[in-house]
C-alpha positions in Angstrom: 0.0 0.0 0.0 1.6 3.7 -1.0 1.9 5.8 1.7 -0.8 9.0 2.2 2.1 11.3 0.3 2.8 9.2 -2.6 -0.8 8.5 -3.0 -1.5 13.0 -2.9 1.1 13.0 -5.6 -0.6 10.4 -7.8 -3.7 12.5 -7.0 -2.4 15.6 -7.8 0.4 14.7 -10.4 -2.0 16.0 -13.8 -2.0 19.4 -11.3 1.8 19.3 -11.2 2.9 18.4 -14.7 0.0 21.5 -15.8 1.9 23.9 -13.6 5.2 23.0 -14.1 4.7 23.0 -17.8 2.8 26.7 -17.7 5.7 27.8 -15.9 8.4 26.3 -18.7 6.3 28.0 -21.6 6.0 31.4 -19.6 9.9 31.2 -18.9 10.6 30.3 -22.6 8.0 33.0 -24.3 10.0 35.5 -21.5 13.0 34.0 -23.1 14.3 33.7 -19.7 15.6 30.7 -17.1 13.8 29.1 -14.3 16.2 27.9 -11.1 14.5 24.5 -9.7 13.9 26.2 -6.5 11.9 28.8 -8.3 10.3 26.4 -10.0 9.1 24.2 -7.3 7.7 27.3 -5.9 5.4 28.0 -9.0 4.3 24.1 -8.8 1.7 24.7 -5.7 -0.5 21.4 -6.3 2.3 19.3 -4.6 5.3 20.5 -2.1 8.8 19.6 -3.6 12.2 20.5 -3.6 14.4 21.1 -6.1 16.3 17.7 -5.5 12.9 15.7 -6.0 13.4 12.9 -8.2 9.7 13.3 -9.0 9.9 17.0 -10.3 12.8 15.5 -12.4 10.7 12.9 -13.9 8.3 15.5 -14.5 10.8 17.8 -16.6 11.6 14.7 -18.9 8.1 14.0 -19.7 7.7 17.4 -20.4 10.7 17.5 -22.7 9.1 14.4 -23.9 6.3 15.7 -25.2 7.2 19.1 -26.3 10.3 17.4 -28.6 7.6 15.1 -30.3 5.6 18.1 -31.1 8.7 19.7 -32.7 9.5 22.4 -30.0 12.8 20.8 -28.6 13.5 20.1 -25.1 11.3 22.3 -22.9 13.0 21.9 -19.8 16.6 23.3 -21.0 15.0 26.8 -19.4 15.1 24.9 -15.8 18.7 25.7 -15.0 20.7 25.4 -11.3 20.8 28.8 -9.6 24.1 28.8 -8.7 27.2 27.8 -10.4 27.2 26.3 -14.0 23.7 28.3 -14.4 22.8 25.2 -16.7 20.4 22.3 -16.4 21.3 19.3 -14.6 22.7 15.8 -15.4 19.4 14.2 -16.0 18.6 17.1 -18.7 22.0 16.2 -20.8 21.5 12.1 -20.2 17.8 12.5 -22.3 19.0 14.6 -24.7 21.4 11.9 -25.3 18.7 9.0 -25.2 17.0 11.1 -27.5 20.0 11.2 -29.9 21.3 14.6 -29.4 25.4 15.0 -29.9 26.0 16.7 -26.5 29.5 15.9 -26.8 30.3 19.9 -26.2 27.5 20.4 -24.0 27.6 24.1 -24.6 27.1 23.8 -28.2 24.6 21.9 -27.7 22.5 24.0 -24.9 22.7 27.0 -27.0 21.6 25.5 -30.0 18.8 23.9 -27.9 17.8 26.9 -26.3 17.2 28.9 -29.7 15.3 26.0 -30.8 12.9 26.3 -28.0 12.8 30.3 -27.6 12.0 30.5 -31.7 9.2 27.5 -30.6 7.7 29.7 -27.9 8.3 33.2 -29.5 5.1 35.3 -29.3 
């Protein structure tokens, strides 16, 4: 049997993925970045941190979805706040299951990033 918490994130996870994804597109139309703990402030159907596995798994079904509808990888705007100012490991290991060369990551985030701005532009 799932614990109360797990089963309020199965309840509310349609709530979360919504919000987190309103919060990518607004970020990318803004053509700005998003920190995770910024993020996870915005997502108010479900507490989580930054570190949450769960948000994570959330960001790559969001990528997911907006690559097969052609607007690239959605959650490259979801960047740490400190530091590299980039998106984290998990964001570079899809890209690569998805068959991007992220050999020179840099190349490949900025390249990413037009491709979602131009997709959100407007």
């Amino acid at each position: 049997m799932a614990c109360p918490t797990e089963r309020s994130f199965s309840a509310a996870y349609a709530d979360i993925y919504a919000q987190a994804r309103a919060a990518l597109i607004d970020t990318a139309r803004r053509r700005r970045f998003i920190a995770y703990s910024d993020l996870v402030r915005r997502v108010t159907a479900f507490p989580l941190r930054p570190d949450d596995p769960r948000l994570h798994g959330i960001l790559d079904e969001i990528s997911r979805a907006e690559d097969a509808a052609g607007r690239g990888l959605l959650s490259i705007v979801v960047v740490h706040k400190t530091g590299d100012m980039m998106p984290g490991k998990g964001f570079f290991d899809l890209a690569r299951f998805l068959g991007r060369d992220v050999a020179d990551t840099e190349k490949f985030w900025s390249k990413e990033v037009a491709h979602v701005f131009a997709a959100w532009k407007g």
